[in-house]
Residue frames as qw, qx, qy, qz and C-alpha x, y, z in Angstrom:
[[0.473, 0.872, -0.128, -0.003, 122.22, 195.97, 178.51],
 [0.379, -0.652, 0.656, -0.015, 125.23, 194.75, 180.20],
 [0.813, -0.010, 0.577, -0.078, 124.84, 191.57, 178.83],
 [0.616, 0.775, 0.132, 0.054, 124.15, 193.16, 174.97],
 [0.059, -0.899, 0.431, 0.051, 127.55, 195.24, 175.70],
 [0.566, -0.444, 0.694, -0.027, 129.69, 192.11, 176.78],
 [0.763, 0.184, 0.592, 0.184, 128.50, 190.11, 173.30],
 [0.531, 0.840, 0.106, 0.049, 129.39, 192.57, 171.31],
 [0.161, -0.792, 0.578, 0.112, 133.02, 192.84, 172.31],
 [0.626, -0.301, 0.719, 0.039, 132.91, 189.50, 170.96],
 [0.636, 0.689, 0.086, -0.336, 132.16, 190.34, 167.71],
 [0.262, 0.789, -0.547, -0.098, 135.29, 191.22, 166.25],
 [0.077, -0.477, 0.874, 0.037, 136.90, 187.88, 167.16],
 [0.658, 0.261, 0.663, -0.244, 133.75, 185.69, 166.68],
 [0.548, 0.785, -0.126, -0.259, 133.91, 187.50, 162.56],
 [0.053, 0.575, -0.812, -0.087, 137.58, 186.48, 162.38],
 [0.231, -0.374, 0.887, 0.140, 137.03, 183.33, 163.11],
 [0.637, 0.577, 0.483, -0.166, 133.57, 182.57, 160.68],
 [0.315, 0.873, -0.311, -0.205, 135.81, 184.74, 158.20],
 [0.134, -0.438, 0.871, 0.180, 138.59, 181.66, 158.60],
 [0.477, 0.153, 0.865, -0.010, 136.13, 178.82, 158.13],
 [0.729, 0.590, 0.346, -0.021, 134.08, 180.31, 155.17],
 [0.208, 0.720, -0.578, -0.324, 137.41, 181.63, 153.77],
 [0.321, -0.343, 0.879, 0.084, 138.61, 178.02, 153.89],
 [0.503, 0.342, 0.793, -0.040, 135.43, 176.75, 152.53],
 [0.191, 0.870, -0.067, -0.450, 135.41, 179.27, 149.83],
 [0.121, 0.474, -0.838, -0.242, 139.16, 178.31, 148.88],
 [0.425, 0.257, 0.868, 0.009, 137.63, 174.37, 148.90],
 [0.504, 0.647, 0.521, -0.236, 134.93, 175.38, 146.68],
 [0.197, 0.827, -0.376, -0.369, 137.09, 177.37, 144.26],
 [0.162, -0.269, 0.934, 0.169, 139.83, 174.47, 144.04],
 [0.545, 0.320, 0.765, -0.126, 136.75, 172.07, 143.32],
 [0.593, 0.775, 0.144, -0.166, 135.15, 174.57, 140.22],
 [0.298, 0.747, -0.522, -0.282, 138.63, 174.80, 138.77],
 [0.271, -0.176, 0.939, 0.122, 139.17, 170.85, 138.72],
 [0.479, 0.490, 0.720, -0.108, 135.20, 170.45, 137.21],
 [0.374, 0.802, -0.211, -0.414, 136.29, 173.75, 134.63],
 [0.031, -0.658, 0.673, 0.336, 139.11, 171.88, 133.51],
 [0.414, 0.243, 0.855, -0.199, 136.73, 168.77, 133.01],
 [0.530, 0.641, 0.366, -0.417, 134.32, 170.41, 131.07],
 [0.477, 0.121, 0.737, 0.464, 133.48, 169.89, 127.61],
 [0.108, 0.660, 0.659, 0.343, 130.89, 172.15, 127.02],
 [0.011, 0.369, -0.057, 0.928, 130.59, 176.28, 126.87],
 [0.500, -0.570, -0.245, -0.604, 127.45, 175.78, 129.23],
 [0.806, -0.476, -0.336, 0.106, 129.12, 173.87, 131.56],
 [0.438, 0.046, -0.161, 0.884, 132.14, 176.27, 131.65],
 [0.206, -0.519, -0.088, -0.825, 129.39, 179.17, 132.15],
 [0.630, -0.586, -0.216, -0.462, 127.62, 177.45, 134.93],
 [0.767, -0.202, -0.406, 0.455, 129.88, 175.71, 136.76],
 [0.187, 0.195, -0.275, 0.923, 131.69, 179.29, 138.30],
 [0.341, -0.472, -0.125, -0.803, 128.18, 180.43, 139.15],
 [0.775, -0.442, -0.352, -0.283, 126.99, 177.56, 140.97],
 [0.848, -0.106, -0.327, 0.404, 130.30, 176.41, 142.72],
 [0.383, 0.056, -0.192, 0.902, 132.04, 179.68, 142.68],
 [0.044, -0.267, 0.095, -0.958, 129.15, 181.78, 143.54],
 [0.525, -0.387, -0.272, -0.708, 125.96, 180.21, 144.62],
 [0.812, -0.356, -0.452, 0.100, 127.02, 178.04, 147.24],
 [0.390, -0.069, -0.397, 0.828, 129.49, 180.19, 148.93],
 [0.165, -0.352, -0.074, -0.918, 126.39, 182.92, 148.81],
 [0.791, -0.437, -0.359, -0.233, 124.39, 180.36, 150.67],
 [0.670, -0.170, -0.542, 0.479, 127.18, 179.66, 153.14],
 [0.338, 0.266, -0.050, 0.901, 127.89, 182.97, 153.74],
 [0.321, -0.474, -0.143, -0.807, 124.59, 183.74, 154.85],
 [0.842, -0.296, -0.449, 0.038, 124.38, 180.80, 157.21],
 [0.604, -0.029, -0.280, 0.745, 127.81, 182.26, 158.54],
 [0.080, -0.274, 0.164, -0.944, 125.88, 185.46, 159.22],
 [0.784, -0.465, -0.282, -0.299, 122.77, 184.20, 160.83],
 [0.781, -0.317, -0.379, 0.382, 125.37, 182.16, 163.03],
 [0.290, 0.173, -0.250, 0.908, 127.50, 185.62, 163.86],
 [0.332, -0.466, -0.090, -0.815, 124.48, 187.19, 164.83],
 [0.842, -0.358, -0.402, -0.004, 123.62, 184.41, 167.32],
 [0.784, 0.056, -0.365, 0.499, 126.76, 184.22, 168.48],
 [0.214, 0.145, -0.372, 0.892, 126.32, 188.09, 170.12],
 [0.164, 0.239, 0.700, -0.653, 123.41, 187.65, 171.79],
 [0.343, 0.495, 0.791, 0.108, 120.80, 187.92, 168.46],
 [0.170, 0.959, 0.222, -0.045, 120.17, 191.27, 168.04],
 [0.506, -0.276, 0.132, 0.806, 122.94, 194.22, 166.24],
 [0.189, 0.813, 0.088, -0.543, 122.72, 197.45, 164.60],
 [0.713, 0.684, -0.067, 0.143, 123.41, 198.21, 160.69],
 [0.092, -0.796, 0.580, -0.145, 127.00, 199.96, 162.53],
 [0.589, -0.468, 0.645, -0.130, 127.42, 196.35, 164.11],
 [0.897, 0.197, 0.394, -0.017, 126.36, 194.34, 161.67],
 [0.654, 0.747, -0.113, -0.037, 128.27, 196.06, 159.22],
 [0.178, -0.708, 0.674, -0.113, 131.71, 196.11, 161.18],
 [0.486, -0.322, 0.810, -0.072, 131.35, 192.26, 161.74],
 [0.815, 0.258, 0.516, 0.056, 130.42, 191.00, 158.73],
 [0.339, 0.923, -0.169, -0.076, 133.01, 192.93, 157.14],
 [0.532, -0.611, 0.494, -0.315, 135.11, 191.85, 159.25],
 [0.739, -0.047, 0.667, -0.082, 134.47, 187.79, 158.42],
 [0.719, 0.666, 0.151, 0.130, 134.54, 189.02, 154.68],
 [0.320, 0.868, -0.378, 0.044, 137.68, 190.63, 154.34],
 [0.218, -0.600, 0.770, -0.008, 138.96, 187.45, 156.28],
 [0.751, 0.006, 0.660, -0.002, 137.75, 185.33, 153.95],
 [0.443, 0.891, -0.095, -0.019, 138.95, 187.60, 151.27],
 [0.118, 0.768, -0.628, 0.029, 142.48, 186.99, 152.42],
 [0.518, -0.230, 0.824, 0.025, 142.34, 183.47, 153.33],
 [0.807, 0.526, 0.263, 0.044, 140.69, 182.43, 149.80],
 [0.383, 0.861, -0.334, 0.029, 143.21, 184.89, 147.99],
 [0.383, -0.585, 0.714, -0.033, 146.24, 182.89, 149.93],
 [0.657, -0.096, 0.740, -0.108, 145.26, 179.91, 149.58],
 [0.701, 0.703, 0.086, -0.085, 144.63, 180.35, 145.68],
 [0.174, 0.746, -0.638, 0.078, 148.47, 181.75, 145.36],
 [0.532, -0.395, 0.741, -0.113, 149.52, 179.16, 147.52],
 [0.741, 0.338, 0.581, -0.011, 147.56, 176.17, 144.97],
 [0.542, 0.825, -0.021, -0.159, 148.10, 177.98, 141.98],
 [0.290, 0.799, -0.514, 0.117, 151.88, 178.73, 142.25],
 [0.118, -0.441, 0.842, -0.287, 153.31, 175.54, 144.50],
 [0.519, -0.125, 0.840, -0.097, 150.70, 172.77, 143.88],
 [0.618, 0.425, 0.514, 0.416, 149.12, 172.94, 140.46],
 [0.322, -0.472, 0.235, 0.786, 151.49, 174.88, 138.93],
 [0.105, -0.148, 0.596, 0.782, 149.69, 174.61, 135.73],
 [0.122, 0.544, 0.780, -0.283, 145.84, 174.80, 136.48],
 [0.262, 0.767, 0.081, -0.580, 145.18, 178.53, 135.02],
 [0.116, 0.453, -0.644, -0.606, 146.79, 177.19, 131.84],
 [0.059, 0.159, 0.962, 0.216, 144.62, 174.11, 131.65],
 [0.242, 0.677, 0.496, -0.488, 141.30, 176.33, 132.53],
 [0.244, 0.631, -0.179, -0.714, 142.17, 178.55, 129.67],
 [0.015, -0.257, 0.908, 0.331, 142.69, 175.58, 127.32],
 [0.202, 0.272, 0.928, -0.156, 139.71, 174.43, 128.22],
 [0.331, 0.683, 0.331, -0.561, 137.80, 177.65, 127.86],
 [0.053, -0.438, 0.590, 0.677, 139.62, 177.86, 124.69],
 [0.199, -0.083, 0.975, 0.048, 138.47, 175.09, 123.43],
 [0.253, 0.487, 0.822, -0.151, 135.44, 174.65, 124.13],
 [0.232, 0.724, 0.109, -0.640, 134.70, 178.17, 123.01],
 [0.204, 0.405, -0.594, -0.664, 136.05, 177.18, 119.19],
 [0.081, 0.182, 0.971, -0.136, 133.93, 173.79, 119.84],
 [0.110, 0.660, 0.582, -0.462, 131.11, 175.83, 119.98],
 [0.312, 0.709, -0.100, -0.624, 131.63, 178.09, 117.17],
 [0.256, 0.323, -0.687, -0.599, 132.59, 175.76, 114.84],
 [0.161, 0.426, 0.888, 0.060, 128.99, 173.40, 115.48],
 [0.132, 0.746, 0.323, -0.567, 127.43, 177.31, 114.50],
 [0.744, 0.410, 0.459, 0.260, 129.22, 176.82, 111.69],
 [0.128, 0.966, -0.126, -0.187, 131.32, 179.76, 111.88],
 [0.966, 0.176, -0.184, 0.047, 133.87, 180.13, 109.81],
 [0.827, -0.266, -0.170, 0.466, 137.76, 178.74, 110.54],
 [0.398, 0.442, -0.140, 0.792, 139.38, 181.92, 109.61],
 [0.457, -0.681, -0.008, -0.572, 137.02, 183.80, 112.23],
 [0.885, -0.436, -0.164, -0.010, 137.51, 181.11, 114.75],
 [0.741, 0.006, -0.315, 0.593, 141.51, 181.13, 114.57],
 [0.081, 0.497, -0.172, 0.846, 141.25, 184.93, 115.06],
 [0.603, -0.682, 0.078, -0.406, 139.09, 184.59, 118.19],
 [0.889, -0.385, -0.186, 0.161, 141.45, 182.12, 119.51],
 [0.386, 0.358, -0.205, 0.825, 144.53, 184.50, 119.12],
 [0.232, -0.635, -0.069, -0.734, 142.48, 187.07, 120.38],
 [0.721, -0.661, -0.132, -0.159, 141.33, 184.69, 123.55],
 [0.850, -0.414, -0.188, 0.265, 145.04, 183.82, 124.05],
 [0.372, 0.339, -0.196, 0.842, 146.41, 187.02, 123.69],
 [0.562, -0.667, 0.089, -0.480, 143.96, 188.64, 126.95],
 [0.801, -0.586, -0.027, 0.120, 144.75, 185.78, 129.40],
 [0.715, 0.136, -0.180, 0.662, 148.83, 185.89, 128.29],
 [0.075, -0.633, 0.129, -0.760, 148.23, 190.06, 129.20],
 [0.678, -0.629, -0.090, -0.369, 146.45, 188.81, 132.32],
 [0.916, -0.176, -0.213, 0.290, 149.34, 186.57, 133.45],
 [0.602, 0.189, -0.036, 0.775, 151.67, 189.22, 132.87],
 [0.417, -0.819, -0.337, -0.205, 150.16, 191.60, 135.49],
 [0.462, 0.591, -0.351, 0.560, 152.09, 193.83, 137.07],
 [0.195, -0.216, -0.668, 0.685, 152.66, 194.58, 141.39],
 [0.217, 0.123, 0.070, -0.966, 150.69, 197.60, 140.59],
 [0.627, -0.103, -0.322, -0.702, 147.79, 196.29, 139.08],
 [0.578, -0.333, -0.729, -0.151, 147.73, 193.54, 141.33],
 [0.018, -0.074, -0.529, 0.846, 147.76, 196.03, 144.30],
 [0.275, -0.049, 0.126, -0.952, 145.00, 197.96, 142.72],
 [0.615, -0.186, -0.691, -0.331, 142.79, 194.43, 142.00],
 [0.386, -0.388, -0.702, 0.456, 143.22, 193.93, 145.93],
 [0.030, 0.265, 0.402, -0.876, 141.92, 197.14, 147.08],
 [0.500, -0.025, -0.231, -0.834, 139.27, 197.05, 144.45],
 [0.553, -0.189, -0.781, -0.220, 138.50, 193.70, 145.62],
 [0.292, -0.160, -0.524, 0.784, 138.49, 195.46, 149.38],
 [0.304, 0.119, -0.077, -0.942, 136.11, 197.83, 148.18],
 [0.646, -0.046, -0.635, -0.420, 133.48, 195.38, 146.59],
 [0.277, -0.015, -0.714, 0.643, 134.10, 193.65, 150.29],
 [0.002, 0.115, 0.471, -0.875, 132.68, 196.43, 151.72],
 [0.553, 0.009, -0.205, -0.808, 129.60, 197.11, 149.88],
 [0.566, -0.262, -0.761, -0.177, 128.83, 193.63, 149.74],
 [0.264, -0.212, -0.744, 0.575, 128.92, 193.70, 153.90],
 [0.087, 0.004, 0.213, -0.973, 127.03, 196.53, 153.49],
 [0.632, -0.002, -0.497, -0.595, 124.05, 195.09, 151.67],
 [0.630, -0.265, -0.728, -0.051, 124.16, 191.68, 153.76],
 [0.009, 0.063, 0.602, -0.796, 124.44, 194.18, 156.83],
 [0.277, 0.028, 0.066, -0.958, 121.25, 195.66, 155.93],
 [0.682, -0.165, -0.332, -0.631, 119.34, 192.74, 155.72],
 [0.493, -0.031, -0.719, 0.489, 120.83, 191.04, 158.90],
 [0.091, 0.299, -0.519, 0.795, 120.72, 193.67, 160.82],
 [0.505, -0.436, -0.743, -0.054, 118.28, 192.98, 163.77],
 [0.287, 0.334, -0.545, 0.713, 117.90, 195.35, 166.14],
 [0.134, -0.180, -0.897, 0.380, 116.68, 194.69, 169.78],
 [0.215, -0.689, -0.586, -0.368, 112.90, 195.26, 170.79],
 [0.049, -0.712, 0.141, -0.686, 111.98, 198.33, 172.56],
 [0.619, -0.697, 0.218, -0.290, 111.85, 197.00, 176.09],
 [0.849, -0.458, -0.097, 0.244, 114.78, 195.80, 176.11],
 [0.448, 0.548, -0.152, 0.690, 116.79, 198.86, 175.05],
 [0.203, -0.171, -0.356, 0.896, 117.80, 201.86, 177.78],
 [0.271, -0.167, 0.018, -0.948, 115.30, 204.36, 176.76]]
């Protein structure tokens, strides 16, 4: 049990750093789906693209990056452990994606969230007018789409505190869930009792 003790102090810094590499690969994968949004031509490919890029491959990594944490303290942890350290690797790849977005967004393409919306714009009147709706309807949805993102841009400290602590929350639960189906915990002969 000495052994079990000794890999679990190593949690916390073994999470940090899987939390840097799938943050990093996260932020990579983001940057990619907003260069293949801004590409697209087509409402389906603006719908699928986020899902696959921005959500199904980082859900695959992510688990890979827990399997490996769990290795990494000797194979076996409790829902308590598992949850602590794969919080832990999420909330530091919650803050290294969330940097590294600001960072790209505001200092290397400065104008990427305008060219995404354009696009979605687009494509979204593209799409209603081969449905044959008509133009008067269409111009009003496109006011309509670029009056939301101009509100969105124009966000305030406050609401982007409370987006970070709700995004802190959401964090957690998620850890919680991928605790509970990680978790592993050792066979009876080789606990204490």
């Amino acid at each position: 049990m000495v052994e079990n003790t000794k890999t679990l102090d190593s949690l916390k810094p073994e999470a940090v750093k899987n939390g840097i590499g799938l943050g990093l690969i996260a932020l990579v994968l983001g940057i990619l789906s907003a260069y293949l949004l801004v590409g697209a031509k087509s409402m389906m490919a603006i719908f699928l693209i986020p899902i696959g890029v921005g959500l199904i491959v980082p859900l695959v990594v992510a688990v890979l990056f827990c399997f490996d944490l769990r290795k990494k303290i000797g194979g076996f942890w409790n829902l308590r452990q598992a949850t602590s350290g794969i919080f832990i690797m999420f909330l530091v790849t919650y803050a290294v994606s969330n940097i590294g977005n600001v960072i790209f967004n505001k200092f290397i393409e400065k104008d990427m969230t305008e060219r995404i919306q354009n696009t979605v714009v687009g494509a979204t009147s593209s799409m209603m007018k081969s449905q044959g709706v008509d133009e008067d309807v269409i111009d009003k949805k496109v006011a309509e789409m670029n009056s939301d993102f101009e509100r969105k841009n124009q966000g305030t400290i406050m609401q982007t505190i409370q987006g970070h602590v709700i995004g802190v929350i959401i964090v957690f639960v998620i850890a919680l869930l991928f605790a509970a189906i990680f978790k592993k915990e050792p066979p009876l002969y080789l606990s204490d009792n």
